[in-house]
N, C-alpha and C positions, 0 to 999 in steps of 0.2 A: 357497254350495253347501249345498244341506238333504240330508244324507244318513241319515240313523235315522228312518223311519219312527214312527209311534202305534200301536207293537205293543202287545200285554196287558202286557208287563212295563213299557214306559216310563207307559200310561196307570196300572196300579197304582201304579207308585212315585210318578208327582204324585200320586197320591190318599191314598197314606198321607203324603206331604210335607205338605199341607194337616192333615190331621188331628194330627201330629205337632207340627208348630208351634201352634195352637193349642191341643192339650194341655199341653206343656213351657210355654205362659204361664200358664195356669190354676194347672198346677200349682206353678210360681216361688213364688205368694203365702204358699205352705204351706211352703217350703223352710228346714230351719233354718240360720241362721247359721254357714258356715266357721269353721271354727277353727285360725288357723297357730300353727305352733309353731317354732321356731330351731332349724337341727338344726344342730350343732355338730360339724367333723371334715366330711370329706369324705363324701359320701353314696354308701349301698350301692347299686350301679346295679346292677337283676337284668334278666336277657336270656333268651333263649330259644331261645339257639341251638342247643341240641340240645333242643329241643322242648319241656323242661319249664321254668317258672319256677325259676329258678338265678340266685347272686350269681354278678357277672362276675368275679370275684376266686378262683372256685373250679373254673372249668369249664375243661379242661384243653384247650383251644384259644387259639391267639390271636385274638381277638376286639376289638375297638375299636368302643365307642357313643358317640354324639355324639347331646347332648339340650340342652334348656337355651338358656343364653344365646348360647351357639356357634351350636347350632341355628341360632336366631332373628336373628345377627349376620351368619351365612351368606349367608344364603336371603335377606337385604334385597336392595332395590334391582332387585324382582320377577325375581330371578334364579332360570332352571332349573335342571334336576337337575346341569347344569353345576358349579355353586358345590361340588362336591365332591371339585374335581380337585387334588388336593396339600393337603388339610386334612385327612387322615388317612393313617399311613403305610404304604407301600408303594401308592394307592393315585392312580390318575391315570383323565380322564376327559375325553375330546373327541368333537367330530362335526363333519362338513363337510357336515352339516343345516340347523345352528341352534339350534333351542329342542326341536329331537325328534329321534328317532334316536343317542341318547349310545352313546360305546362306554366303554367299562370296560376298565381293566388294573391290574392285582393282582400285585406281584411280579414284575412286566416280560410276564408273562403276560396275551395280550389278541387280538383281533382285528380289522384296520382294513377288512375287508371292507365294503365301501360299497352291497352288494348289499341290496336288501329282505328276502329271505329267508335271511340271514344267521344265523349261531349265533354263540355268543361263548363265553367258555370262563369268563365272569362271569358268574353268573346274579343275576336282578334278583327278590326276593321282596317282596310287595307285600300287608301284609294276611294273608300265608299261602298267597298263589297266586302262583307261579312266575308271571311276565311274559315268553314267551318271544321274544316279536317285538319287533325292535328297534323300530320305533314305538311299543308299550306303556309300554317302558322310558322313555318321556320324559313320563309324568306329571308333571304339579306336583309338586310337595311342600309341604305345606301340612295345618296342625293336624295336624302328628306329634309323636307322642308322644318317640318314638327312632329314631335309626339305628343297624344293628348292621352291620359290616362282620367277615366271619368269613374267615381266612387260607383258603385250597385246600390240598389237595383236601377236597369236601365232598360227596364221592359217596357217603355209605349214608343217611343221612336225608333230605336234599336231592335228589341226584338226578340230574339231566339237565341237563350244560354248567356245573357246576362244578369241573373240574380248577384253577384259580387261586381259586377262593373264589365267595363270597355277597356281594350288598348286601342287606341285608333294612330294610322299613321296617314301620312299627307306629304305624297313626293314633289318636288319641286315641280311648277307646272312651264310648260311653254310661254315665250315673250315674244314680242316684234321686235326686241332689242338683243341684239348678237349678244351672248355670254357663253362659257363654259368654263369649264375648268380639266387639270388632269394631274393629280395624285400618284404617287408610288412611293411606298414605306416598305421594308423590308430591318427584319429582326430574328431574331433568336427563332432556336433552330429552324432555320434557312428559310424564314416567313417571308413571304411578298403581298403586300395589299396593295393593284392596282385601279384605281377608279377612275373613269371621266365622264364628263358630261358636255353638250352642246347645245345651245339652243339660238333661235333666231327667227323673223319671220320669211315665210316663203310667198305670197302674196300680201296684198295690203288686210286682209282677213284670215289669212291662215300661217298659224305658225307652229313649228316644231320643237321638241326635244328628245333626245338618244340619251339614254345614261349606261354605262357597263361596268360590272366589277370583275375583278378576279383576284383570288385569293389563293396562294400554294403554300403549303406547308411538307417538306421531306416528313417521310418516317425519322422514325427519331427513339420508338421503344423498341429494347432487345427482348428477345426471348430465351429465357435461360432455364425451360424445363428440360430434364433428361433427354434425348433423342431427338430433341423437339428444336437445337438450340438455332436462332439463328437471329441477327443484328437490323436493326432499324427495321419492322417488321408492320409495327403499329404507330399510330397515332397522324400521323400524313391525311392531305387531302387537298383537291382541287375545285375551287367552288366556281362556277361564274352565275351570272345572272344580268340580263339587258332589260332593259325598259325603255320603248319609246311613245312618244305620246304624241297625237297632231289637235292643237285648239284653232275654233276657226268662231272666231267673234264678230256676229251681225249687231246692227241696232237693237234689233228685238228678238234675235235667237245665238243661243251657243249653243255648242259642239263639240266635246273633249272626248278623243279615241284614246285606249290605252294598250298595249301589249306588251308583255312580260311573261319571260322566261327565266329558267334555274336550272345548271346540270350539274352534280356535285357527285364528283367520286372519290372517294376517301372508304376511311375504317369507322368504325361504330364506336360509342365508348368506349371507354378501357376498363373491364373489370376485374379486381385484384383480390382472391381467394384468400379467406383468413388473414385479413388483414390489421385488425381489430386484435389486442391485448383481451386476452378472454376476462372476463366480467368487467371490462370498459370501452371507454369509446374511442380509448387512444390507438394512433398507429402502431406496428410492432416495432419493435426496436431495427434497425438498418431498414427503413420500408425507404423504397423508390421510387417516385412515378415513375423512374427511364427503365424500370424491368419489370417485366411479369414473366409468368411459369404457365404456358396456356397447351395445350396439347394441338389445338385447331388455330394458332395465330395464324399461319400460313393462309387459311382458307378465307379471314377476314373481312369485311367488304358490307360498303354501305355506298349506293347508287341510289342519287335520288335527281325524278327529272319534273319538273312541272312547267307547264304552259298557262297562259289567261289572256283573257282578252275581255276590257269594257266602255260602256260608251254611254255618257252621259249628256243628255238632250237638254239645254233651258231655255221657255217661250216665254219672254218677256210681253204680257196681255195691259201692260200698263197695273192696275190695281192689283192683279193675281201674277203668278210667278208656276208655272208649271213644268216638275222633273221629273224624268225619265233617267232611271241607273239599270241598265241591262250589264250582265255580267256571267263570265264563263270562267270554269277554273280547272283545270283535269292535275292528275297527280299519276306519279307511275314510281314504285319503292322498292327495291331488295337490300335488305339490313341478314348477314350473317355473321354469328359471333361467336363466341366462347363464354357461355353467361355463369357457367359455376367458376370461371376465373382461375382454373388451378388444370391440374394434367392427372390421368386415370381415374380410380374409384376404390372406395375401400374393397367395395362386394368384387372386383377384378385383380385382390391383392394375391388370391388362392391358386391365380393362372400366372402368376411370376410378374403381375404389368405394375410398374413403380405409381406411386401415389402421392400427390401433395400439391402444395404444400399441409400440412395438416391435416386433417382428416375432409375426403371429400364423398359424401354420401352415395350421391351417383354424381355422371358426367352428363354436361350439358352444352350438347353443340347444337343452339337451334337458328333458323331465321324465320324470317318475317318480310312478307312481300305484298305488293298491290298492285296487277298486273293492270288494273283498269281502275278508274276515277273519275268524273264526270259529276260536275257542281251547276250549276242554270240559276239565276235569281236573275229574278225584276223586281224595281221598286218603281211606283207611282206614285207621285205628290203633287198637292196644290197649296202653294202658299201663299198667302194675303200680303197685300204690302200694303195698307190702308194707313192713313195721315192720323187717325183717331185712336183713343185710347183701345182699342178691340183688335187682334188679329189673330189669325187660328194657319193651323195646317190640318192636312186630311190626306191621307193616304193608304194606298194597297201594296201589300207587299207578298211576292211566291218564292220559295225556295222547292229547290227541289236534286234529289243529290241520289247518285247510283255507286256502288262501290261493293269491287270485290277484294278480299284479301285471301293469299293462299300462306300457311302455316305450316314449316318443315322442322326435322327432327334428323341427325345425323348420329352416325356413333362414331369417334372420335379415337377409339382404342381398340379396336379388332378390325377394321373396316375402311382406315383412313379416311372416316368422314361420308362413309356412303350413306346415303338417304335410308329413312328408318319409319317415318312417319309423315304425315300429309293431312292438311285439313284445307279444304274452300269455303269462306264465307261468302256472304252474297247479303247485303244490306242494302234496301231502298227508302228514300224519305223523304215525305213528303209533307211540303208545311205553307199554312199563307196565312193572311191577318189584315185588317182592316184597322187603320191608326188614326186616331187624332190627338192637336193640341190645342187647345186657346189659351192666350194672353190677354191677360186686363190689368189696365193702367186705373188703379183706385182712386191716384190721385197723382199729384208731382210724383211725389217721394215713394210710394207702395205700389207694387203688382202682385198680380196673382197668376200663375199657370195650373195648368189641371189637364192631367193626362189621359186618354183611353185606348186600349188596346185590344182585342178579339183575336186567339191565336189559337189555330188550330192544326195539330202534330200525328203526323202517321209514318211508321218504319214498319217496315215487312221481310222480314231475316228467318235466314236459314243457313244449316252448316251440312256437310259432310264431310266423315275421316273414312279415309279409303283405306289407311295402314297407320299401325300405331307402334309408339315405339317400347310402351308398358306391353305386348304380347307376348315376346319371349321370354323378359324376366318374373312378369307378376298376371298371366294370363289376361289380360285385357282384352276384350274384342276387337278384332284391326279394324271394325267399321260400325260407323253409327253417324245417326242423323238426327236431326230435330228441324224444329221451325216453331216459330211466335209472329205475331203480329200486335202491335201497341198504336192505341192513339188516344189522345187527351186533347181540353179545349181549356181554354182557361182567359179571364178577364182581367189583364194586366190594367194598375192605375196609378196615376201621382199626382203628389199635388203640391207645390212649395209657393211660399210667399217672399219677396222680396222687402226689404226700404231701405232706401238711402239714408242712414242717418246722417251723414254731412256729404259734400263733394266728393271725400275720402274716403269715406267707410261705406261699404254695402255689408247690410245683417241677409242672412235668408235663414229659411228651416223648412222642413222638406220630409213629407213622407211618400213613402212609394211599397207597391205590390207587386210581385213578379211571380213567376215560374221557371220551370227547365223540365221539360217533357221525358216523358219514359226515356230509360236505355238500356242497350242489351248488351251483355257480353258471350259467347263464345268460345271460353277455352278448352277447346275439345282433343287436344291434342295429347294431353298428360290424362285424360279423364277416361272415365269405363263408362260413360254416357257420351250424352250429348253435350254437355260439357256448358250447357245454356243457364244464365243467370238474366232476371230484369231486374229493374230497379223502377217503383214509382215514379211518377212527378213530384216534387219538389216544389215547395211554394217560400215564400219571405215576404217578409213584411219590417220597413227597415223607417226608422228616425232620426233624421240628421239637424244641425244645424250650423250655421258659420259664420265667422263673419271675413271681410273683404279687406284691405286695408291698403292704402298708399299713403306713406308718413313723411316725414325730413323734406319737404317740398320735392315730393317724386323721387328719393333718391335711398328711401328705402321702401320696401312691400311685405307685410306681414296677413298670410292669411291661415286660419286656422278652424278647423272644423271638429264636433263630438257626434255620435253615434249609437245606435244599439240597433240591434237588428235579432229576429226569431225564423230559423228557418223550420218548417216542419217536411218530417219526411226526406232527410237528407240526403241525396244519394252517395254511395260513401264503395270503396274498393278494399275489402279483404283479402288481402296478400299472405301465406299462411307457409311456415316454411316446409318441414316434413312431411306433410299431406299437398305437397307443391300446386298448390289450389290458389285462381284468382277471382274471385264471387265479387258481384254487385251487392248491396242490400241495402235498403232502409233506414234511419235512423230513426228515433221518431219526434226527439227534438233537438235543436243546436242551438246556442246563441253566443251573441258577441259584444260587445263591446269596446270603443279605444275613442281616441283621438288623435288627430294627425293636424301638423304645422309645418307652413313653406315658406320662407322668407328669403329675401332679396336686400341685400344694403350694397349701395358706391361711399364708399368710405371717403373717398378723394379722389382727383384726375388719376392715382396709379391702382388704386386699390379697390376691387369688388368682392364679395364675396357671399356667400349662401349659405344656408343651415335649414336642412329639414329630418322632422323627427315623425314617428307615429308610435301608439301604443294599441295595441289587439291583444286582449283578453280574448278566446272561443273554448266553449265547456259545452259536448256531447252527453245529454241525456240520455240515455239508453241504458234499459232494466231487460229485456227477450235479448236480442243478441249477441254475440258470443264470436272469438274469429280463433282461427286455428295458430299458433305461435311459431317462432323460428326452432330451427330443430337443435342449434345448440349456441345459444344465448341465456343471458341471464333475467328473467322477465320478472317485472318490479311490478306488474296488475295485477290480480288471485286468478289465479290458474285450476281450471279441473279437465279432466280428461282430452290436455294438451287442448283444452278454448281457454280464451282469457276475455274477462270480462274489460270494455272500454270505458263503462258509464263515469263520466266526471274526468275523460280524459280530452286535453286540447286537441283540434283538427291536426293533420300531420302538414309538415311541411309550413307551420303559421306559426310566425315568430312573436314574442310578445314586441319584441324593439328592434323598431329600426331608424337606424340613424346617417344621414348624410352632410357632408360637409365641402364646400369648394371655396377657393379662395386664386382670386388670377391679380398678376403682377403685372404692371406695362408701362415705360416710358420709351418716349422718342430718344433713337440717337443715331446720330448720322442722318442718313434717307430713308431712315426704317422706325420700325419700332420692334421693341427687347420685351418679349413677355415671357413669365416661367406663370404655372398652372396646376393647380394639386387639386386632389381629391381623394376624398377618404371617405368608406362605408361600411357601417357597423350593422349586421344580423344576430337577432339573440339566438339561442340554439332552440331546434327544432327538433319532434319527433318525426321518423320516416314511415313509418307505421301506425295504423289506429293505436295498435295495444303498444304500449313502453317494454324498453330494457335498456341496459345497459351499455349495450354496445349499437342499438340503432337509435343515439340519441345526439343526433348534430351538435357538437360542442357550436358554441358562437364563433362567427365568422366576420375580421377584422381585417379590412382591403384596403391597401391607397393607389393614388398613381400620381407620378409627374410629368409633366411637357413642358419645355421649354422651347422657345424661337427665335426668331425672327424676322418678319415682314418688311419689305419693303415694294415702292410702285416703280413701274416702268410705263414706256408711252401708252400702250395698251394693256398691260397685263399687271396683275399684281403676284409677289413671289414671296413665297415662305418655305424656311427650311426649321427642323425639329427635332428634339433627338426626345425622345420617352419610354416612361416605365409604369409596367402595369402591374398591381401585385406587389409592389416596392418588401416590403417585409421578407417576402417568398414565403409567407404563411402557408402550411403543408396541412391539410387537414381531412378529413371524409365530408362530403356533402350529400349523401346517400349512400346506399345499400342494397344488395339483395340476400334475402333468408332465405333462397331453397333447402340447398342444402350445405353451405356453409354460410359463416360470414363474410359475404363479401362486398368490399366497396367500391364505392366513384371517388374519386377524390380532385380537389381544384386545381385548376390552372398553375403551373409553377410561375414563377417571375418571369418578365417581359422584358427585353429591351430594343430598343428599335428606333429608327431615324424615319423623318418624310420627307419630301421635297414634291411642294405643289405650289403650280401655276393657274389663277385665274384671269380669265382672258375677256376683253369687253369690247 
């Protein structure tokens, strides 16, 4: 699938690509000599989460960065944006995509909406530009600098769809100083994760960097349904993804261009029909990730391309600070699968066509595409850089986002798959906002901030099904249409206070007010309507406090923060199995509370290690609503006329505990140095659905991994070799579900094993 065109902007960016590379070689030869130094004590890690460069030890939010060997420990074993699901606290991440489409939840707060045009109530910050479509959200990650993950609500700087918080990432940026690196790991079945990067400057004010990945994986799952059978069929994929960047640093102005791309062809999930011991949650006995029974494996296929491009402007005015973030982002998707996971249908038993495994209601070969995508934001700011206790920010910020998605239906056992059904959505939205902030210094020791935000939200959607694939068996209309229109305004604020109780310890406490604007869904394809659901605005109002801490003279860091938070009006996704229904609706209250702890200790010259925990209590009020149930499962809610009631049940997918652990080993020997590296991450078990049962009920999920090395320098370069394991246990479990009409699961990563060998170059 060739979807991005040889527009001006893809032909300029190969052409300054070209140029760039061979300037950063030219210029290498003139580079001087790196200089490290041993920093001793736990290092200042500064972030940016409220916009300016700040130690994270002082900014009166809870906030968690993960950089470094974690980072890079992560992210092995050419693992997606995935790898950051319970390695940060309060902080969980899945998809019944794959390698694209991640959803996020932050304090139990999240949303499992499986729709294209979905919102989330975690926003994804990328570089400085809001990623609002769940497609975007599933870049690489690769040659970052940091992650910051910042607690919710983070509605007055931020903005749009953070009531539970931010991920923010921040690539490594351009130097005058020649660097790069080039990575290649290669593991279990037939993985390769290639990376590099280059950077250097090209004039005495302008300088560059190129980053690329590439990641392949063989098929590696057989197919073993009747007629259907055939080997290595699923689970393969080709990802790459580039980014280059040009900074060009004046006295009093900078100038950072960004461009990035993503082509990823591969398979979708892997979903496994009946997989579930009927009235638990266990697997069946002989279950395999390396088999499925799918009638449509052949047909397969998940293609996803996206392009961006952004440019951030700063006029240094002396006392003010003025920026400019313009940004573009287009997305282009075709995901087609086998989503009931199994091969024919019970109702096609009576025509001789075999069925299973177990009982399978009907057959479902659907995809999901987005033929066009087009994201535009700007932001405007003006920041104070004043010597006195007083400094503020003030700015405007536009979004604005065009997207169609088309919606297909195959039949899989009379027809080999020929098209059955059709829907085109068509969603436009439009949003901007007026923000400020001040700071005041009370004294030495105490500050105050106080946030304001004016946010104003409009989407205008419409659908039509041309052909449906409920026609011939249950009379549905092959066509139908609708259309809504939604807009809301709303006054986001916060307010936290800071002090320094010694050098060491900073206290703060911190309340804040947000929103998340109407959303619609669409599923018109299974429906005898228009298949149209909205969901209100959503508001929170959230209580934090923390405290900061650097102990053992710098060489340990404990900081630890409590919470409560009231959303009203939740927007929430009823997924409903034998009335194959996915509805938006309402809550009308939700609340949460926990607390979360991140610590840091260097035990001695060989030994560091980490430990962070969080605890999330969330209990859904609600006495009117009611959701449809799976069609054979065991459900533990009270049940009437196949609804089950939610009220007093926890958010889906929001663990009460999550636990992380790292500990790294290193001494010199020889001209190198010998490090081994573990990690381990504990999820408490999770419901996947509003309403409970028995078999969609995520037993807990208990992961480690190890890396071992080692490092040594050469004239110019520095070189390591690694061999690691991800999933060490091979812990085999379900980490989701779908109840159409059977049970069927996702289930985790098997065990990893893999080697690297990388060179960085200076």
């Amino acid at each position: 699938m060739k979807i991005f065109k040889q527009n001006a902007l893809t032909l300029c960016v190969q052409a300054s690509l070209f140029a760039s590379v061979a300037s950063v070689s030219t210029n290498a030869f003139a580079a001087d000599e790196a200089v490290k130094e041993k920093v001793v004590g736990i290092e200042v890690i500064e972030v940016t989460a409220r916009k300016r460069v700040e130690n994270a030890q002082e900014v009166p939010v809870a906030v968690t960065a993960l950089q470094g060997d974690n980072l890079n420990a992560y992210s092995s074993a050419a693992m997606d944006i995935r790898f950051l699901n319970a390695k940060i606290p309060s902080l969980s991440v899945e998809s019944s995509f794959g390698r694209t489409f991640p959803r996020f939840y932050m304090r139990g707060l999240g949303n499992s909406d499986f729709d294209l045009n979905a919102s989330q109530p975690v926003s994804l910050v990328v570089d400085e530009v809001v990623q609002e479509s769940p497609i975007l959200k599933g870049f690489p990650v690769f040659d970052i600098e940091r992650v910051e993950v910042l607690g919710g609500p983070q509605g007055t700087l931020f903005g749009r769809n953070t009531p539970a918080g931010l991920v923010k990432f921040d690539s490594v940026k351009p130097t005058q100083d020649f660097d790069g690196f080039a990575s290649l790991s290669y593991g279990s079945k037939n993985t390769t994760d290639l990376r590099a990067a280059v950077a250097g400057g090209l004039t005495d004010n302008l300088s560059a960097r190129i980053s690329v990945l590439r990641q392949d994986r063989d098929n590696y799952i057989d197919n073993k349904a009747p007629g259907f059978e055939q080997d290595d069929v699923l689970g393969g994929y080709t990802d790459q993804a580039l980014r280059l960047q040009f900074l060009y640093e004046g006295d009093e102005f900078n100038a950072l261009f960004n461009y990035h791309m993503r082509d990823l062809d591969g398979k979708p999930v892997t979903f496994y029909a009946n997989a579930f011991k009927p009235g638990t949650n266990s697997l069946v006995d002989g279950f395999s990730r390396d088999t499925v029974t799918h009638d449509s494996a052949a047909r397969a296929t998940q293609q996803v391309e996206t392009e961006g491009a952004s440019l951030k402007l700063e006029f240094d005015l002396g006392n003010y600070t003025i920026t400019s973030i313009t940004g573009y982002e287009s997305a282009e998707l075709f995901s087609r699968g086998d989503v009931d996971g199994g091969y024919g249908a019970n109702w096609a038993a009576g025509f001789g066509v075999p069925t299973g495994p177990g009982s399978i209601a009907f057959d479902s070969e659907t995809a999901d595409g987005i033929p066009d995508h087009q994201q535009i934001t700007q932001e405007l700011r003006l920041t104070s850089n004043f010597d006195g206790d007083f400094n503020y920010q003030a700015g405007f910020f536009y979004f604005k986002e065009d997207l169609k998605i088309d919606s297909f239906a195959y039949d899989p056992i009379f027809s080999g798959g020929a098209q059955t059904g059709y829907v085109r959505q068509n969603q436009d939205t439009t949003a901007w906002a007026i923000f400020s902030s001040f700071d005041y210094s009370l004294n030495e020791k105490s500050s105050v901030t106080i946030g304001l935000r004016y946010s104003d939200d409009e989407k205008d959607y419409s659908n039509e099904r041309t052909s449906s694939p409920l026609t011939a068996c249950c009379g549905a209309p092959a066509t139908a249409a609708g259309e809504v229109k939604t807009s809301d305004s709303h006054v986001s604020w916060d307010v936290s206070f800071s002090h320094k109780y010694t050098d060491d310890i900073n206290l703060y406490a911190r309340v804040a007010d947000t929103f998340r604007a109407p959303s619609i869904q669409g599923r018109s394809l299974f429906s005898f309507g228009d298949g149209i659901s909205v969901a209100d605005s959503e508001t929170i109002i959230s209580y934090e406090a923390g405290i900061k801490s650097d102990i053992l003279d710098s060489m340990g860091r404990v900081n630890a923060s409590v919470f409560y938070y009231t959303m009203d009006d939740q927007q929430l996704t009823s997924v409903g199995g034998g009335s194959n229904t996915a509805t938006l609706l309402n809550a009308d209250e939700t609340t949460g509370y926990g607390f979360e702890i991140d610590s840091q200790f260097i035990l001695n010259d060989y030994w560091m290690i980490t430990a962070n925990a969080s605890y999330n209590k969330t209990e859904i009020n609600e006495s009117v609503n009611r959701v449809p149930v799976c069609a054979n499962c065991v459900v533990t809610d009270p049940v009437s006329n196949g609804q089950a009631s939610f009220d007093g049940n926890s958010l889906p997918n929001a663990p009460e505990w999550i636990f992380n652990f790292t500990a790294r080993y290193a001494i010199e020997i020889g001209d190198g140095e010998f490090y081994a590296y573990t990690d381990w991450s504990y999820r408490d078990e999770i419901n996947y659905f509003l309403f409970t049962s028995e078999e969609f009920t995520g037993d807990s999920l208990f992961e480690g991994g190890i890396r071992t090395g080692y490092t040594w320098d050469g004239d110019d370069q520095d070189y390591e070799v690694a061999l690691f394991v991800r999933n060490i246990t091979d812990e085999q479990q379900a980490i989701g579900g779908i109840n159409f009409s059977n049970n069927t699961a996702i289930v985790n990563e098997e065990r990893f094993i893999g080697a690297e060998f990388k060179v960085n170059f200076f």
